[in-house]
Structures are given as structure tokens and as C-alpha cells.
PyMOL CGO cylinders between C-alpha atoms (Angstrom):
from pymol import cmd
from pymol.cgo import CYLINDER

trace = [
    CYLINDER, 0.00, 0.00, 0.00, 1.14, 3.07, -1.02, 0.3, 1, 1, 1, 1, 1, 1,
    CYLINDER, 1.14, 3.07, -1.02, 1.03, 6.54, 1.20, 0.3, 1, 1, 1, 1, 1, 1,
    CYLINDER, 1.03, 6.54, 1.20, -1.25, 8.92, -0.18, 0.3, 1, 1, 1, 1, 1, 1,
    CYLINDER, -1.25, 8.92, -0.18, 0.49, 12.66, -0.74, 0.3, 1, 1, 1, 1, 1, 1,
    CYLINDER, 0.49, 12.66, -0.74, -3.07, 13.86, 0.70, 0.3, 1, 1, 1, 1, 1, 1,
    CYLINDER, -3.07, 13.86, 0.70, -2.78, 12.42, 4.15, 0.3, 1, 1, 1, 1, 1, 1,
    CYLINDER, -2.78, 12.42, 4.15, -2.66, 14.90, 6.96, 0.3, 1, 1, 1, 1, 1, 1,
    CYLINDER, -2.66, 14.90, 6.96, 0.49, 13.44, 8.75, 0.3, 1, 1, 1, 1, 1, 1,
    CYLINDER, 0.49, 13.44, 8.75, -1.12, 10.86, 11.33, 0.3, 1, 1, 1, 1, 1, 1,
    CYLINDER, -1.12, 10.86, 11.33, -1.47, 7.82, 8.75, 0.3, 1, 1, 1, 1, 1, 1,
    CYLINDER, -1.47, 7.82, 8.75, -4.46, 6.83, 9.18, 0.3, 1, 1, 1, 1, 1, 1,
    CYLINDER, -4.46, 6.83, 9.18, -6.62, 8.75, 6.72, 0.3, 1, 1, 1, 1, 1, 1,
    CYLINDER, -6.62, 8.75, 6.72, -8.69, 7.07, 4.44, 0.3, 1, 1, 1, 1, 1, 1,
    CYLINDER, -8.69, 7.07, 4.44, -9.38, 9.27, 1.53, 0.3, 1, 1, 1, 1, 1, 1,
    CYLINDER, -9.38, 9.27, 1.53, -11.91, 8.08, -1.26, 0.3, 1, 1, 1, 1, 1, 1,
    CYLINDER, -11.91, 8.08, -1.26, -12.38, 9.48, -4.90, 0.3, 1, 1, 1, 1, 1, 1,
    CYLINDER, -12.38, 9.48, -4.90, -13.85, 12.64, -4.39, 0.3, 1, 1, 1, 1, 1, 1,
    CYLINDER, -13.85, 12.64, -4.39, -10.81, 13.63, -1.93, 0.3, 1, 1, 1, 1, 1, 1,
    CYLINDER, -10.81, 13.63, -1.93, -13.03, 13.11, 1.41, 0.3, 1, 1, 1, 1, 1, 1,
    CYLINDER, -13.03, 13.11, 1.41, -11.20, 11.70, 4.31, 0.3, 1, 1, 1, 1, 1, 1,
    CYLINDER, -11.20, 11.70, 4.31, -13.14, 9.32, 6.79, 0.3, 1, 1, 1, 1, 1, 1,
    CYLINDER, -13.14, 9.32, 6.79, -12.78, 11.96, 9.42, 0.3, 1, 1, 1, 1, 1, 1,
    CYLINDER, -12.78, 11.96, 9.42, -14.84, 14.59, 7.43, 0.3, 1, 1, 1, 1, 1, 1,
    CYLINDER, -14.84, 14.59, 7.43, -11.79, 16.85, 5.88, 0.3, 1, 1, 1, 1, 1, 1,
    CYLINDER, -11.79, 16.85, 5.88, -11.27, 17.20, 2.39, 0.3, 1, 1, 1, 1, 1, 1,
    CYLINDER, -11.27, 17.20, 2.39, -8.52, 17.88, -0.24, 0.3, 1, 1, 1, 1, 1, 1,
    CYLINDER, -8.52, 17.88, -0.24, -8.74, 20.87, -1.48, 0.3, 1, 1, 1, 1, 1, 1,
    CYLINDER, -8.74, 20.87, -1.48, -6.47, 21.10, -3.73, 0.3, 1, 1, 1, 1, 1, 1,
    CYLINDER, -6.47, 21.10, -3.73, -3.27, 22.08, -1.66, 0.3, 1, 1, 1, 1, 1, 1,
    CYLINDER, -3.27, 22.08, -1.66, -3.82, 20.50, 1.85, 0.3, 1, 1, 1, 1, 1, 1,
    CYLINDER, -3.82, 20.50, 1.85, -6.60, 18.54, 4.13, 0.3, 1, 1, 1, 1, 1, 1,
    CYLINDER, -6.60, 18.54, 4.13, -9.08, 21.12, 5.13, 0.3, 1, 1, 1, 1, 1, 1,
    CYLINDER, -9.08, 21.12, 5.13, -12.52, 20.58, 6.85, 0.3, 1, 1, 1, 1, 1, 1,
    CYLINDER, -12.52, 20.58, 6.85, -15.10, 22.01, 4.33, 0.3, 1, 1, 1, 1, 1, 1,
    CYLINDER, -15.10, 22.01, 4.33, -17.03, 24.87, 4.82, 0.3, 1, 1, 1, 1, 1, 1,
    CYLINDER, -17.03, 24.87, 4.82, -20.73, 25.17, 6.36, 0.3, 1, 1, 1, 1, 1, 1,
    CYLINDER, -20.73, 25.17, 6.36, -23.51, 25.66, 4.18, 0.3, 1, 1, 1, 1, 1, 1,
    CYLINDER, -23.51, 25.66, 4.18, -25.54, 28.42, 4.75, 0.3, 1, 1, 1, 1, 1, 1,
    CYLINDER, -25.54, 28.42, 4.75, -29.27, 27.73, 5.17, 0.3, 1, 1, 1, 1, 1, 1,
    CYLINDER, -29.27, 27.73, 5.17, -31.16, 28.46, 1.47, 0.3, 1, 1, 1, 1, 1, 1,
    CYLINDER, -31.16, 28.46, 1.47, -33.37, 31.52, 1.71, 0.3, 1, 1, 1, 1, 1, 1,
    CYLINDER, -33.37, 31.52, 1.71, -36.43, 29.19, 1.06, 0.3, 1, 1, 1, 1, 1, 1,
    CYLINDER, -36.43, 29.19, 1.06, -35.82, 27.82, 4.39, 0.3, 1, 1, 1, 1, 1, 1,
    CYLINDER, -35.82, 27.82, 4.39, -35.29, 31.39, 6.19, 0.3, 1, 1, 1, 1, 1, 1,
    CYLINDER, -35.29, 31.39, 6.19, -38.75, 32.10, 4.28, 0.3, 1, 1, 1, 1, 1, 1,
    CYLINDER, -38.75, 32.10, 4.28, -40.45, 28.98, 4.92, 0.3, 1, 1, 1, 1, 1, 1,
    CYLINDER, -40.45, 28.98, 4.92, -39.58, 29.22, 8.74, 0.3, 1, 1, 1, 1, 1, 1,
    CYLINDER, -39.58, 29.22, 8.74, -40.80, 32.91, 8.79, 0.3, 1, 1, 1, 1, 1, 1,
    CYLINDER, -40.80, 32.91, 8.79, -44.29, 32.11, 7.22, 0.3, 1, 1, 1, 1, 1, 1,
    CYLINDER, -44.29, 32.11, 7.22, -44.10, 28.83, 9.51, 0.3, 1, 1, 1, 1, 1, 1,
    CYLINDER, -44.10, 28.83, 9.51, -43.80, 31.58, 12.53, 0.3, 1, 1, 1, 1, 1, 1,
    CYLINDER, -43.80, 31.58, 12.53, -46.40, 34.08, 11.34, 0.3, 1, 1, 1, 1, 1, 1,
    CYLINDER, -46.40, 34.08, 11.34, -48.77, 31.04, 10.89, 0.3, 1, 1, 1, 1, 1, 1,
    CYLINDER, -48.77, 31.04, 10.89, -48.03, 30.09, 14.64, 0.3, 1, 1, 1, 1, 1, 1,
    CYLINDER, -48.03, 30.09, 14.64, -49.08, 33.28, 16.36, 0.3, 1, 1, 1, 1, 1, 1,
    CYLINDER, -49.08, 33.28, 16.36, -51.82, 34.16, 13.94, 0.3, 1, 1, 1, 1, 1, 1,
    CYLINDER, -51.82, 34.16, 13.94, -53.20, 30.81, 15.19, 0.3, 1, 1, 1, 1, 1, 1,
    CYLINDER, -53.20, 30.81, 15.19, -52.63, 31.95, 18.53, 0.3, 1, 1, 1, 1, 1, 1,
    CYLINDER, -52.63, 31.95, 18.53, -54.11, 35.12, 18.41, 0.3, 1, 1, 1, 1, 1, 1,
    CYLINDER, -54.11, 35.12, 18.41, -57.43, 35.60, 20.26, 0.3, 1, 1, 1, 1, 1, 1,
]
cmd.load_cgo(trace, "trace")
């Protein structure tokens, strides 16, 4: 078995195609990095808003 270039220095990462590492980080070109968070989509910022105008309009004698 040959050492992967990619590996972060503790041998024991297990990196498949796509350059992600059993432990969550990913190549990114130039080192072992753990990927960004996503930000929520606005349609889910939006969708929670109506979701909490539907709530106290509900609750609104």
C-alpha cells in the first residue's frame, strides 16, 4: 500500500475518490481542510418565517 500525498500526517486517513477523508476533511487542492458550512437556502429562512407568522396568527385571540 502506497502513502497517499493527501494524508494529513497521522497515517491513518482514508481518503476516497472525491478527496473526502473518513474523518470529514477534504482535499482541497493544496492541503486537508474541513469544508465549509452551508448556509441555510433563503427558502428555508422564508419557509420558517411564514411557519412563525402562521403560529401566532393561530394563537391570536
Amino acid at each position: 500500500m502506497s502513502e497517499d500525498e493527501r494524508c494529513c500526517g497521522t497515517g491513518t486517513c482514508i481518503i476516497n475518490a472525491e478527496g473526502v477523508c473518513w474523518c470529514g476533511q477534504k482535499w482541497d487542492g493544496e492541503k486537508m481542510c474541513f469544508p465549509q458550512a452551508d448556509a441555510p437556502p433563503a427558502d428555508a429562512e422564508n419557509g420558517q418565517a411564514a411557519q412563525d407568522a402562521q403560529a401566532n396568527k393561530s394563537s391570536a385571540p
